[in-house]
ZAMARGU-4260 file (C-alpha; in steps of 0.2 Angstrom, whole numbers, plus 5000, padded with zeros to 4 digits):
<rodrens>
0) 4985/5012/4921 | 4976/5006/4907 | 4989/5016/4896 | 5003/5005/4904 | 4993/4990/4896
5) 4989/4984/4916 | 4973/4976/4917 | 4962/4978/4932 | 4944/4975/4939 | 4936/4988/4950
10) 4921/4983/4963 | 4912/4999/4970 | 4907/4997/4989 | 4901/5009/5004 | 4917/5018/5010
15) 4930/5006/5022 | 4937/5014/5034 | 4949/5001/5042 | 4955/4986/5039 | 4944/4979/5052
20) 4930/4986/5040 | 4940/4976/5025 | 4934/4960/5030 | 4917/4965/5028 | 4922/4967/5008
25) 4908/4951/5000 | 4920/4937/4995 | 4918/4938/4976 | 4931/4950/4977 | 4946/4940/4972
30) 4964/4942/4978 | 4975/4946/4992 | 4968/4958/5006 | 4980/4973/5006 | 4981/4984/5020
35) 4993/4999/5016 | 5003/5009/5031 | 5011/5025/5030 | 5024/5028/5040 | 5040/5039/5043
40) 5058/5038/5050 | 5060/5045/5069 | 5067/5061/5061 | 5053/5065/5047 | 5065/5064/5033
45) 5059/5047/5027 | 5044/5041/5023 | 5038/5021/5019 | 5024/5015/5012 | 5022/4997/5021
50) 5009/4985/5009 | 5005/4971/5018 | 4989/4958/5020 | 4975/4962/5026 | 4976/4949/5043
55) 4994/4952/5045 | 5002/4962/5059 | 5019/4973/5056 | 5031/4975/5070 | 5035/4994/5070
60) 5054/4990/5080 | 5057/4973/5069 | 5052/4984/5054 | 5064/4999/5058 | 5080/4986/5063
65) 5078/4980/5044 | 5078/4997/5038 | 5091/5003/5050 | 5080/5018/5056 | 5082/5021/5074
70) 5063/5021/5074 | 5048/5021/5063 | 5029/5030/5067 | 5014/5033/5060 | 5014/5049/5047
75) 5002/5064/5052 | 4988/5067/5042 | 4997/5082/5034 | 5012/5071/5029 | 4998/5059/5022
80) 4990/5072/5009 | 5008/5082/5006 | 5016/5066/4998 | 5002/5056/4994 | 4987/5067/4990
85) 4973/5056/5000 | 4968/5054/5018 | 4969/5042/5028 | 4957/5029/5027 | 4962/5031/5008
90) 4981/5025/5008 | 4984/5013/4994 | 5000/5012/4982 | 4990/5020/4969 | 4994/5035/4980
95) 5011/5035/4973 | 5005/5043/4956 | 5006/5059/4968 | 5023/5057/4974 | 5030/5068/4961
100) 5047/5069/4970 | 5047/5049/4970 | 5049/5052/4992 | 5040/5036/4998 | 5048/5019/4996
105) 5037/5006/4996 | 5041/4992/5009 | 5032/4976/5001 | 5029/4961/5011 | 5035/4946/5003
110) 5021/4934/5009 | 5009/4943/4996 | 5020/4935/4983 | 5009/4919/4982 | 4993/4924/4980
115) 4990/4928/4961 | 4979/4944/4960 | 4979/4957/4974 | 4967/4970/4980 | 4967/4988/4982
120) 4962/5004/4985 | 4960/5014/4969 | 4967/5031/4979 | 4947/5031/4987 | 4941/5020/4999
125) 4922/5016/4991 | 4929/5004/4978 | 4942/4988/4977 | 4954/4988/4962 | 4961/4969/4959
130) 4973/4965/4947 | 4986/4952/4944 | 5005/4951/4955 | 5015/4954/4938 | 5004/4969/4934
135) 5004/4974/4951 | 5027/4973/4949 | 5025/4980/4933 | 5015/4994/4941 | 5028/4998/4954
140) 5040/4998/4941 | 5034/5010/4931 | 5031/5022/4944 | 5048/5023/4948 | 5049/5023/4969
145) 5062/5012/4977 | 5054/4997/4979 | 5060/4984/4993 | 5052/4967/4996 | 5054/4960/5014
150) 5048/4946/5025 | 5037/4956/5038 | 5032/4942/5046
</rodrens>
């Protein structure tokens, strides 16, 4: 990322697990708390990386009306490390720089839109990647995945 001119600060920790676990990150780690769900259309044919924070809840049948799928569910594990290369406990939009075939859209909540730096997985779950909201866009940008920004709540 640092070749994309995206500046960023890592903070190493024992591995998170859950979210549940992510509150337990020490509070000079600065930004939005990102959780990050994989999910897939009732058919398997696609596939939604949901980022959202970390104390927000995502309504799987609100969440599929907006898409107009029929129905959305969690991915399997294999699904997880064929289009993202990482298991779970590791899901993070950095994941994308595995989806060579550009197969997950990224379903962004809105509501992280005010805080001014957010915070990550770096594609493993013993560190915290923070960096600002424009370099985060820039980011998604860059990568090239369909990109949509939603109100979840």
């Amino acid at each position: 990322m640092k070749k994309w001119g995206i500046s960023f600060l890592v903070y190493d920790h024992p591995p998170i697990l859950t979210s549940d676990d992510a509150f337990l990150l020490p509070d000079d780690i600065e930004g939005g708390r990102c959780k990050n769900l994989f999910l897939r259309n009732n058919e398997g044919t696609r596939h939604y990386l949901v980022v959202l924070g970390l104390e927000s809840q995502c309504d799987l049948k609100r969440l599929a009306n907006k898409l107009n799928e029929k129905r959305l569910g969690f991915a399997s594990e294999d699904r997880l490390i064929r289009f993202l290369g990482v298991s779970s406990g590791s899901v993070s939009p950095f994941n994308l720089l595995n989806d060579n075939g550009k197969d997950v859209v990224i379903i962004f909540d809105k509501l992280l839109l005010r805080y001014e730096k957010l915070a990550f997985h770096p594609n493993e779950n013993n560190a915290t990647l923070v960096l600002s909201v424009s370099d985060f866009k820039n980011y998604l940008r860059l990568i090239g995945n369909r990109v949509e920004f939603i109100d979840l709540s």
